[in-house]
Structures are given as structure tokens and as C-alpha cells.
BAROTOR-60365 format. One line per field, with one value per atom (N, C-alpha, C): residue number from 1; x, y, z. Coordinates in Angstrom, 1 decimal. Layout:
<nodes>
seq <- [NUM_...]
east <- [X_...]
north <- [Y_...]
up <- [Z_...]
</nodes>
This chain:
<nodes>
seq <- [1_1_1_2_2_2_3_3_3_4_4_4_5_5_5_6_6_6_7_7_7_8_8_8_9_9_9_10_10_10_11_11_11_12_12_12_13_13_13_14_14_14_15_15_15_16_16_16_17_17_17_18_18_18_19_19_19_20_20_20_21_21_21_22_22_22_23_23_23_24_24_24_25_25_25_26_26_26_27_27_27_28_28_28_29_29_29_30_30_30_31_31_31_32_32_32_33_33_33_34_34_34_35_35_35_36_36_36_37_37_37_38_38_38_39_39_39_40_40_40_41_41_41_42_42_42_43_43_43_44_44_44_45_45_45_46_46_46_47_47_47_48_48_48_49_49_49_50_50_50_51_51_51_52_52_52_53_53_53_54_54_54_55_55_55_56_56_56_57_57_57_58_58_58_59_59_59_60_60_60_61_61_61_62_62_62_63_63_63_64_64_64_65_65_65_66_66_66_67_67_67_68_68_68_69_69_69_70_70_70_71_71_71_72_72_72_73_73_73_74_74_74_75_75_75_76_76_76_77_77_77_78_78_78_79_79_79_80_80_80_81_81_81_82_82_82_83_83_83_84_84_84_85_85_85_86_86_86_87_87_87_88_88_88_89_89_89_90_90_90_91_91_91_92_92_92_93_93_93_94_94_94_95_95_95_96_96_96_97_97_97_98_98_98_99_99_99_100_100_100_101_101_101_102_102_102_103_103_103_104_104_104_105_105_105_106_106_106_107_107_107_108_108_108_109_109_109_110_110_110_111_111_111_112_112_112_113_113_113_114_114_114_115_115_115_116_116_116_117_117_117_118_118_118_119_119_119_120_120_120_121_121_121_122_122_122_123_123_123_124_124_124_125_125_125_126_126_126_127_127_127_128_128_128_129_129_129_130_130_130_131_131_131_132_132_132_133_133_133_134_134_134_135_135_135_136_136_136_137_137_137_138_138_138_139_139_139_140_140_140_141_141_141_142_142_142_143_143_143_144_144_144_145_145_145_146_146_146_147_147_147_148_148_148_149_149_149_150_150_150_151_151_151_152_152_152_153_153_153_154_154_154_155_155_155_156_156_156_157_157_157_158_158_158_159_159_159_160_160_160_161_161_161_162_162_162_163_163_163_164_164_164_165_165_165_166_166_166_167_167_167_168_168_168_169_169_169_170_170_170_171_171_171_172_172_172_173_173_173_174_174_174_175_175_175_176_176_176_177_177_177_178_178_178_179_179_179_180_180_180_181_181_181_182_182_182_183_183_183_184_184_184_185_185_185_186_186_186_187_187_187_188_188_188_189_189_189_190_190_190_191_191_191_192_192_192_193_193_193_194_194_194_195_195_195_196_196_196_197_197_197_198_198_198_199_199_199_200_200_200_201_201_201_202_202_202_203_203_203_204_204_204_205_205_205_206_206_206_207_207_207_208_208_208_209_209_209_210_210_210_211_211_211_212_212_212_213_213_213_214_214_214_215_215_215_216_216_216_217_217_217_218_218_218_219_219_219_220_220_220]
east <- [0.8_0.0_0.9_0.5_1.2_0.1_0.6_-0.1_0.6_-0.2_-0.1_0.2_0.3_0.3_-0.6_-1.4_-2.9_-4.1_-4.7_-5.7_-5.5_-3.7_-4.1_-3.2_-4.5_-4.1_-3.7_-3.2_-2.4_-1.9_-0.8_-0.6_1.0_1.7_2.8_2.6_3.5_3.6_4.6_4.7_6.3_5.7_6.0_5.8_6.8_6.5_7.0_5.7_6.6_6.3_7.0_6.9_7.4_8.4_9.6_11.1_11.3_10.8_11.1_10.3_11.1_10.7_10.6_9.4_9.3_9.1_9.2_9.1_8.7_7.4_6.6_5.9_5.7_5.2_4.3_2.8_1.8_1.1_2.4_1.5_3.0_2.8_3.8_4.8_5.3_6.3_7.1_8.6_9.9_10.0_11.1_11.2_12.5_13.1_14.3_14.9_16.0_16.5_17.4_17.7_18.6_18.3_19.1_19.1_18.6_18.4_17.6_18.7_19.9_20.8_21.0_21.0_21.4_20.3_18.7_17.8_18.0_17.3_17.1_18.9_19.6_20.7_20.7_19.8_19.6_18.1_17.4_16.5_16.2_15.5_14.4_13.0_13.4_12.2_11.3_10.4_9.1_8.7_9.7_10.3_11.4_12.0_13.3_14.4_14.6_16.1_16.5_17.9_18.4_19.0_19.0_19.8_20.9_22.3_22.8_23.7_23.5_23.5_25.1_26.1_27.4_28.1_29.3_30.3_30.0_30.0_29.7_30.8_30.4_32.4_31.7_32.6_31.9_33.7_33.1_34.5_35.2_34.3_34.1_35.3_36.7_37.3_38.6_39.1_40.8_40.1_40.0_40.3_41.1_41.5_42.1_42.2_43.1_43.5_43.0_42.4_42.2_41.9_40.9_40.1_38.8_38.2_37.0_36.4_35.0_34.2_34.0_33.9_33.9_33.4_32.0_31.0_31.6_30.9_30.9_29.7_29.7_29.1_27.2_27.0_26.1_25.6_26.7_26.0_26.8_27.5_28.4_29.2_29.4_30.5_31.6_33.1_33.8_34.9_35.8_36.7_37.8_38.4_39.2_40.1_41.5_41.9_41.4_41.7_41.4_42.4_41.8_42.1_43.1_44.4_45.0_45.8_45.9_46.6_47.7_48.9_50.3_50.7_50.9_51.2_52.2_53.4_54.8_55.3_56.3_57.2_58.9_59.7_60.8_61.8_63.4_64.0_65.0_65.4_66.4_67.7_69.0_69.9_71.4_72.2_73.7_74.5_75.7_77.1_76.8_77.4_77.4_79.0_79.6_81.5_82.0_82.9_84.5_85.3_84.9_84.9_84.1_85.1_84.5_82.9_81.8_80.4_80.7_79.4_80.0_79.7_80.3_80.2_79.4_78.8_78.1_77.1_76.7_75.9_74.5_73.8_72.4_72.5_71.1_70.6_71.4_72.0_72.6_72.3_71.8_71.8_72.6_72.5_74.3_73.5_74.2_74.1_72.9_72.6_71.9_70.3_69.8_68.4_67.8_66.1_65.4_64.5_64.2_63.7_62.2_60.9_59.7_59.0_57.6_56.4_55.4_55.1_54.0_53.1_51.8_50.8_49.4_48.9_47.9_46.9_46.6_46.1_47.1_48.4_49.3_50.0_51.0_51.8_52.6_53.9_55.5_55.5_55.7_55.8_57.4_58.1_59.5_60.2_61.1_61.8_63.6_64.6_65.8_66.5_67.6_68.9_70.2_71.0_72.4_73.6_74.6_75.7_76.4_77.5_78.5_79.4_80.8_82.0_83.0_83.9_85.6_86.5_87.6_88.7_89.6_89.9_90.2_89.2_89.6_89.2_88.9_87.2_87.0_85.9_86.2_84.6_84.3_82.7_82.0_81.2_80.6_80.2_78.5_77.7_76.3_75.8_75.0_75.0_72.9_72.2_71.0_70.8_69.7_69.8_68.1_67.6_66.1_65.9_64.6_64.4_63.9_65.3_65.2_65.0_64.7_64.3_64.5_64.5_64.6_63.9_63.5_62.8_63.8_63.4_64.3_65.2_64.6_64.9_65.5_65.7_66.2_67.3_68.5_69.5_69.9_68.6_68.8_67.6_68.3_67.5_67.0_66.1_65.1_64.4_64.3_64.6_62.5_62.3_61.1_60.1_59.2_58.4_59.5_60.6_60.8_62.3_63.3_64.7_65.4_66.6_67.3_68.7_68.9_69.9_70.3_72.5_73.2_74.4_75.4_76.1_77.5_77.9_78.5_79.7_80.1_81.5_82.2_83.5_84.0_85.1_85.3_86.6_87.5_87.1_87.9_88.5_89.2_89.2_88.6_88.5_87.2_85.9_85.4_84.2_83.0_82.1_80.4_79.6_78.6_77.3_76.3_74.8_73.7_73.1_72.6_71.0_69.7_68.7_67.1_66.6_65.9_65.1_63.9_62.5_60.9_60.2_59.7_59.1_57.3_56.6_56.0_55.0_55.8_55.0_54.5_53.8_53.3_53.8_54.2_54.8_53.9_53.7_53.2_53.4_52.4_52.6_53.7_54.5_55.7_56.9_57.8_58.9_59.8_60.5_61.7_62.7_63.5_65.0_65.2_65.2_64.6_65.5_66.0_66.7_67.2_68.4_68.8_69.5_69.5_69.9_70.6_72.0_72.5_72.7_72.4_73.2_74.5_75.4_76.5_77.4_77.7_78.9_80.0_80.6_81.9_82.1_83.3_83.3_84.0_82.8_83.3_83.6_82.6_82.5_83.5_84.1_85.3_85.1_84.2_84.3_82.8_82.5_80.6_80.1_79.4_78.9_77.4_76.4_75.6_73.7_73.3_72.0_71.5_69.5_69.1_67.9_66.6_65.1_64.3_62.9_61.9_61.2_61.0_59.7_58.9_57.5_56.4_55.8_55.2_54.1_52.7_51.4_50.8_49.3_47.9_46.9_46.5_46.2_45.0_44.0]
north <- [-1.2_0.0_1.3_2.2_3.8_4.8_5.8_6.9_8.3_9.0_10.0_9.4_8.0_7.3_7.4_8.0_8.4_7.3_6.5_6.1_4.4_4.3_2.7_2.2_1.2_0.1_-1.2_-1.5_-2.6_-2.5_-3.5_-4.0_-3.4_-2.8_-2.2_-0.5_0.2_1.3_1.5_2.1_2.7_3.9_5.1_6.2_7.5_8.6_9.5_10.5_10.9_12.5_13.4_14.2_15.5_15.3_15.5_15.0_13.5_12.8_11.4_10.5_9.7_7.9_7.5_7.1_6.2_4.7_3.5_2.1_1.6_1.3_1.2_-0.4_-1.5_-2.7_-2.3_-2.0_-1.9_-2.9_-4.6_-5.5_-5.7_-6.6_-6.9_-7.9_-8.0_-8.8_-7.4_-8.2_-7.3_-6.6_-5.6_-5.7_-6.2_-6.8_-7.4_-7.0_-6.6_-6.6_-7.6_-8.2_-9.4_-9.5_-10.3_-11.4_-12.5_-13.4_-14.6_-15.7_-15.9_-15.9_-16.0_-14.9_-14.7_-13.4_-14.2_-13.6_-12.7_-12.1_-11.5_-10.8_-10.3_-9.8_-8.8_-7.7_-6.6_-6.2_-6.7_-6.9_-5.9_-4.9_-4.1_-4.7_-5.3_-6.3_-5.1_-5.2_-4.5_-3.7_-4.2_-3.2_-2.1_-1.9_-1.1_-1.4_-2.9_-3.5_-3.7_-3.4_-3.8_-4.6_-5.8_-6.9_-6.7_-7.3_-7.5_-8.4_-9.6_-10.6_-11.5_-10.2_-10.1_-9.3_-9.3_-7.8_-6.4_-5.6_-4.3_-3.8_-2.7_-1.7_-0.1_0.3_1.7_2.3_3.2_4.1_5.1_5.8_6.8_7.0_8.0_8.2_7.6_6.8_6.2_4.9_3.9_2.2_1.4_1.1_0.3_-1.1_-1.9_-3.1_-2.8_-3.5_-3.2_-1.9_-0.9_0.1_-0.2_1.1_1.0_2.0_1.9_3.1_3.9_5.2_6.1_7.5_7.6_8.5_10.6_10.9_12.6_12.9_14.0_14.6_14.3_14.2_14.3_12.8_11.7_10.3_9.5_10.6_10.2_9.4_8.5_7.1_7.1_7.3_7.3_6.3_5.3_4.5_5.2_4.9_5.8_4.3_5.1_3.8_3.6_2.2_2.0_2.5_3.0_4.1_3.1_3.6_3.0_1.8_1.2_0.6_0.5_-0.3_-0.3_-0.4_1.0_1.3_0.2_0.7_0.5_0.3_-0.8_-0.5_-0.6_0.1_0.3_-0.5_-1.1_-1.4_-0.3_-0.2_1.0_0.0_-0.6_-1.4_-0.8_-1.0_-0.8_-0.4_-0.1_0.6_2.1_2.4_4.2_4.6_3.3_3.8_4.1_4.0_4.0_5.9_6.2_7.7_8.6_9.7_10.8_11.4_11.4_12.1_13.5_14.0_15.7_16.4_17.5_18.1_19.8_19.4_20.6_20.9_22.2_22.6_22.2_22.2_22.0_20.8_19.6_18.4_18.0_17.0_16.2_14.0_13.5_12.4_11.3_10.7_9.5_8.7_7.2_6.1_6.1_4.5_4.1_5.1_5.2_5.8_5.1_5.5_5.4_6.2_6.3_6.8_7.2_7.4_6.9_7.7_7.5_8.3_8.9_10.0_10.0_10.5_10.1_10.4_11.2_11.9_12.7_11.6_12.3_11.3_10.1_10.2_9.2_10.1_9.1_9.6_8.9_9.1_8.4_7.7_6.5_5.9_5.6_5.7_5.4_5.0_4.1_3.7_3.4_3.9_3.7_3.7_2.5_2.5_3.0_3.7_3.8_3.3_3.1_3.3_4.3_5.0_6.0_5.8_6.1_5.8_6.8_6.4_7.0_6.0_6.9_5.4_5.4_7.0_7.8_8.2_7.8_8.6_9.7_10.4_11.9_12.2_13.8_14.1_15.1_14.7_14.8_16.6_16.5_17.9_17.9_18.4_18.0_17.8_16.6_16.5_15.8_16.2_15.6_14.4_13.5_13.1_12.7_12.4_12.4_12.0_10.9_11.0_12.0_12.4_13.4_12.8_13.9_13.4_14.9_14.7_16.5_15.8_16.8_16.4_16.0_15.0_14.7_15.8_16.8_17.9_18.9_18.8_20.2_19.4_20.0_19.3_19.7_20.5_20.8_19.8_19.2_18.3_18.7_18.3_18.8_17.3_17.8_16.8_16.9_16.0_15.2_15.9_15.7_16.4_16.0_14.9_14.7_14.4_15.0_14.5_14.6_13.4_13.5_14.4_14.7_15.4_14.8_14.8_13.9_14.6_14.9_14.8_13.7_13.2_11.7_11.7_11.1_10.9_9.1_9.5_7.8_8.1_7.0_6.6_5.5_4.9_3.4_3.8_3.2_3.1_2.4_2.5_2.3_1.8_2.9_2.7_3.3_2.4_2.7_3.1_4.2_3.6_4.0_3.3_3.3_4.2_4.7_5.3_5.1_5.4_5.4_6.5_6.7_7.9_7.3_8.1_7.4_8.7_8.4_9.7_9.0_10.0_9.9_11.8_11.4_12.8_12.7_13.9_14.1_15.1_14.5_15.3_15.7_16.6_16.9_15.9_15.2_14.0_14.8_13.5_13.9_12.9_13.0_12.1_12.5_12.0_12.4_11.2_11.8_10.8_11.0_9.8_9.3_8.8_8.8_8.5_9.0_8.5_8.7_10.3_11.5_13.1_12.9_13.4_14.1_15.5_16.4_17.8_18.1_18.0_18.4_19.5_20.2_21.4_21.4_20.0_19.3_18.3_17.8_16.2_15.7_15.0_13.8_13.1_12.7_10.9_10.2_9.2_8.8_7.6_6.5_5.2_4.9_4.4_4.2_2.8_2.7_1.0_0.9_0.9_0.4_0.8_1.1_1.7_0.3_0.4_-0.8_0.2_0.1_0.0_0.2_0.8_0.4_2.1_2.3_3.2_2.7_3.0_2.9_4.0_3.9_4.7_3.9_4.7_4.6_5.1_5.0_5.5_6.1_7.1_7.7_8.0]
up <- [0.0_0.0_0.0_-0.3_-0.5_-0.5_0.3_0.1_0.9_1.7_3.0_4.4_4.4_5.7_6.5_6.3_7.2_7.0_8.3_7.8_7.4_7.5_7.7_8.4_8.8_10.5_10.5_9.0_8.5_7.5_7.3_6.1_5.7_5.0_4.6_4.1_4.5_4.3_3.2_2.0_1.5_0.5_0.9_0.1_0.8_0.4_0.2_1.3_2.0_2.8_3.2_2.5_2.4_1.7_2.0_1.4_1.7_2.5_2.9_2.5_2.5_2.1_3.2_3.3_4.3_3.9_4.8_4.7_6.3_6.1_7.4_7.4_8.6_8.6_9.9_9.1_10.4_11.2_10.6_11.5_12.4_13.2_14.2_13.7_12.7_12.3_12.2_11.3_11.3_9.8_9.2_8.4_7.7_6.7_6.3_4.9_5.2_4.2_3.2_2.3_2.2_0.6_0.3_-0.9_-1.2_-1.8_-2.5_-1.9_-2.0_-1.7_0.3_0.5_2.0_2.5_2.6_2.9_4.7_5.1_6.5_7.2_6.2_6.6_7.3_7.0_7.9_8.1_9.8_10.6_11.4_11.0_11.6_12.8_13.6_14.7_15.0_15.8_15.5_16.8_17.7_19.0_18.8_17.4_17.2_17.4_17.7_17.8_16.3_16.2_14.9_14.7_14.1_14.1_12.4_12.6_11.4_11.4_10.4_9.9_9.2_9.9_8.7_9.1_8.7_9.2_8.7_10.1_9.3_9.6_8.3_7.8_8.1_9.2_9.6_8.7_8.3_7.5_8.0_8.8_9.8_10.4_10.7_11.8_11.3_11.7_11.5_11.5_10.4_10.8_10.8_11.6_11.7_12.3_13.1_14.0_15.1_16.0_17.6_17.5_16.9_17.1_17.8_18.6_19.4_18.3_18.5_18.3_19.6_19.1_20.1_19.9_20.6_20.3_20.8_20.0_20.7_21.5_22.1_22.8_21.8_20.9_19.8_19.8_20.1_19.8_18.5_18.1_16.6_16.8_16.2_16.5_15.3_15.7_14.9_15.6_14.5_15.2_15.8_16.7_17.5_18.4_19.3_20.0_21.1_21.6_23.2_24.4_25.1_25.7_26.8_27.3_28.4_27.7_26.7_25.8_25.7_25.3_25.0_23.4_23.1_21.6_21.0_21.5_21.5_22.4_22.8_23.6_23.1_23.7_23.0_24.0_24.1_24.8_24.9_25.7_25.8_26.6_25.7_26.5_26.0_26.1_25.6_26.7_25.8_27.0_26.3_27.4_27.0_27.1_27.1_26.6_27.5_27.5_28.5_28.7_27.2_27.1_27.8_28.5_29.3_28.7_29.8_29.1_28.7_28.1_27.6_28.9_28.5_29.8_29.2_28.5_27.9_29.1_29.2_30.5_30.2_29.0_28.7_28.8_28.7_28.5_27.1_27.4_25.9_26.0_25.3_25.1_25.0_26.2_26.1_26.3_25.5_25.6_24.1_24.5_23.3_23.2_22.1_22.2_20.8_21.1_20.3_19.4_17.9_17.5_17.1_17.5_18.3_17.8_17.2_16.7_17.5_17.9_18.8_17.9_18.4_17.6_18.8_18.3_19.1_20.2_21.8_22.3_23.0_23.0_23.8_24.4_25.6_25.9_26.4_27.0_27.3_28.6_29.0_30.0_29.5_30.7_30.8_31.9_31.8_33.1_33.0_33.3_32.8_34.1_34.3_35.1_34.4_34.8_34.3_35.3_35.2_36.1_35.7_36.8_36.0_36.7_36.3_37.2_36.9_37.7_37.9_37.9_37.1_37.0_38.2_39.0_40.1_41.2_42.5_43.2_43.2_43.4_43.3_44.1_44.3_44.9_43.9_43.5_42.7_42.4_41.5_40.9_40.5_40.8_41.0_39.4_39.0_37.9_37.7_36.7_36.5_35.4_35.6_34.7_34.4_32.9_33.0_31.7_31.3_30.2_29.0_28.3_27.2_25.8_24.9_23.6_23.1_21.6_20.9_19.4_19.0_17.3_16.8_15.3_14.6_13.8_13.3_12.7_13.4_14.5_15.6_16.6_16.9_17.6_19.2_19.8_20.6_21.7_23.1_23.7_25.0_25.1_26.1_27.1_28.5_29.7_30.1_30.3_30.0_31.5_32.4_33.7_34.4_34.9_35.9_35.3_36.3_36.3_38.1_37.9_39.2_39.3_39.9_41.1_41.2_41.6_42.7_42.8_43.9_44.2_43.8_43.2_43.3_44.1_44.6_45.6_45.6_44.8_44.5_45.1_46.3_47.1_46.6_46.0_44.9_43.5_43.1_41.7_40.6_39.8_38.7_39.6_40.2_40.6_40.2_40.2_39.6_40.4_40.1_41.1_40.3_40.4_39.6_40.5_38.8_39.3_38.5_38.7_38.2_37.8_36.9_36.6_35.2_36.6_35.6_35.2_34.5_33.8_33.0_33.1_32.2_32.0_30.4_30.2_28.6_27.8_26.8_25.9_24.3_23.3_22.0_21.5_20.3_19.4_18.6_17.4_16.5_16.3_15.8_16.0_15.6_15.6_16.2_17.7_18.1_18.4_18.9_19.5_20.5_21.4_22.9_23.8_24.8_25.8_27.0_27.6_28.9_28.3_28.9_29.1_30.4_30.1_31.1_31.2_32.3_32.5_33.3_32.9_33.6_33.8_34.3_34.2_34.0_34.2_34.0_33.5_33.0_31.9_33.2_34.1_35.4_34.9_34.6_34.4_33.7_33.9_32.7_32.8_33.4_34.0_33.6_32.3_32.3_31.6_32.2_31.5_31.2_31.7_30.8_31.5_30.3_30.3_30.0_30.9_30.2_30.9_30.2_30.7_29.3_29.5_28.4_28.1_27.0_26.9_26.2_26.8_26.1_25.7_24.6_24.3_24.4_25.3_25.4_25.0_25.1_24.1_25.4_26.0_26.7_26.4]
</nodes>
């Protein structure tokens, strides 16, 4: 049947009002969409539940692997990540050499590093041990250390929310001592180069062995 929709108390509805098409079942069964083939694929039930029959492809937003959908303020569903996730994780291991560290006064990057993408919406979980040493007995010169990183394109390096302080003091010869520094902070999407920063005022160190911990990048 077709018409104004007015006026009937069964049967099927499909016409035009105003600008719209309507497609109406005024008895209590469902409506279906489907093929001859692969009939009832997509099920309109007569309560408003939608049933579908097959994989659906939302295009909407970024798709990808292990994406969520993820609504706006409006109800709009676009794929997006899951939130709290493990992007990447990076290893951060090596020697950092036998040779004296720089003794440049800003933040500079010793030992091994990594090269790391951030993308909008994440951010840096990090955790790193170093040791440093003397090949000489010495008392020490106050020095920081923290995870840094600088763009690929720019050569100057920059020390992450959190860095350590220390005094060092070596009574032995070729002696070490470890330290720790965790960080977790957030960078503009973009590509930088990642690792252990030291600040120092003087070239101490002459005795160094070995960096080891992880960064992650994470989805918030």
C-alpha cells in the first residue's frame, strides 16, 4: 500500500512524505533486508532492535586493527583507540663507553636511544637504570639526569616532567654507582630521539657502562 500514511491500520507502508521515504510494517512482524541468496541480513524487529546478519564496515574516523568506536558529545560514532593501551614499547639497552660524558651545561643524550612516533592522544611511560663511574678517586660535581628526547629535525635536547639530582662521591678506583630515573609525560605528534639526558657542568664521568630500561608509548 502507498499513500499520505494516514488512515491505515495494516498492512505495509512505503511512500513518500514530504522529502522522505518512508518504509513502514503496520503489523507486528519485522522488516528485512537481504538477498535470495542470503535472505534477513539486515532486521528491523518491531520493538526497534536492529539486528545485522554479517560484518559491518563503519568508515568513519581512522580504521584500523584493535580500534574502538567512540562516540561525541552528539551520539556520533567514529573509530578511534582504546584508551589505556600499549602502543609501543621500546627497549632501551647498551654501554654508554669508556669515554669521558660531555660536559656541555644544557641536556645532551648519552648512551643508546630510540627513534619513536607519537601520535595525538598518547603519551611516554619510561623507566631507565644507568651506572657511572671513575677510574680515580673523586669528589663529585652536581650532575641531572632524566628522560630526554629533541625532534628529529632540531638538535637541541630537552629533559622530560621529571629529572634526578646527585652529588657523586668515588673513594675506589674504577668505581660505579647506579642510578634510576621514571618519567611519564606528553609530546606533540611527531617524531623524536629518545633516551637517557644528562646535565652536567663538568666532563666527570670517565668510567661508564651500561644503560638498560623500556619506553612505552601509550593511548589515553
Amino acid at each position: 500500500n502507498g499513500g499520505n500514511g494516514a488512515g491505515f491500520s495494516d498492512g505495509a507502508f512505503v511512500g513518500m512524505i514530504n522529502q522522505d521515504i518512508k518504509i513502514e510494517n503496520c503489523e507486528t512482524g519485522k522488516i528485512t533486508l537481504g538477498s535470495c541468496q542470503n535472505p534477513d541480513q539486515l532486521v528491523l524487529q518491531n520493538n526497534g532492535n536492529l539486528e545485522i546478519n554479517g560484518p559491518l564496515k563503519i568508515s568513519a574516523g581512522s580504521p584500523g586493527v584493535n580500534k574502538v568506536l567512540k562516540s561525541d558529545a552528539e551520539g556520533n560514532a567514529n573509530w578511534g583507540e582504546i584508551r589505556g593501551t600499549i602502543e609501543t614499547v621500546y627497549s632501551i639497552a647498551g654501554t654508554t663507553g669508556n669515554s669521558p660524558l660531555p660536559s656541555n651545561p644544557g641536556w645532551e643524550l648519552i648512551g643508546p636511544t630510540e627513534i619513536i612516533s607519537i601520535k595525538s592522544n598518547q603519551q611516554i611511560v619510561s623507566s631507565v637504570s644507568i651506572s657511572l663511574g671513575r677510574t680515580t678517586p673523586a669528589g663529585g660535581n652536581a650532575f641531572c639526569l632524566a628522560i630526554g628526547y629533541r625532534p628529529i629535525a632540531g638538535s637541541e635536547v630537552y629533559d622530560g616532567t621529571t629529572n634526578i639530582c646527585h652529588v657523586p662521591r668515588f673513594s675506589g678506583t674504577h668505581e660505579r654507582v647506579g642510578y634510576a630515573v621514571s618519567d611519564t609525560f606528553t609530546l606533540a605528534p611527531g617524531t623524536y630521539e629518545i633516551g637517557v639526558a644528562i646535565q652536567a657542568n663538568v666532563n666527570y664521568f670517565d668510567y661508564n657502562e651500561y644503560i638498560m630500561g623500556y619506553i612505552m608509548i601509550i593511548n589515553k
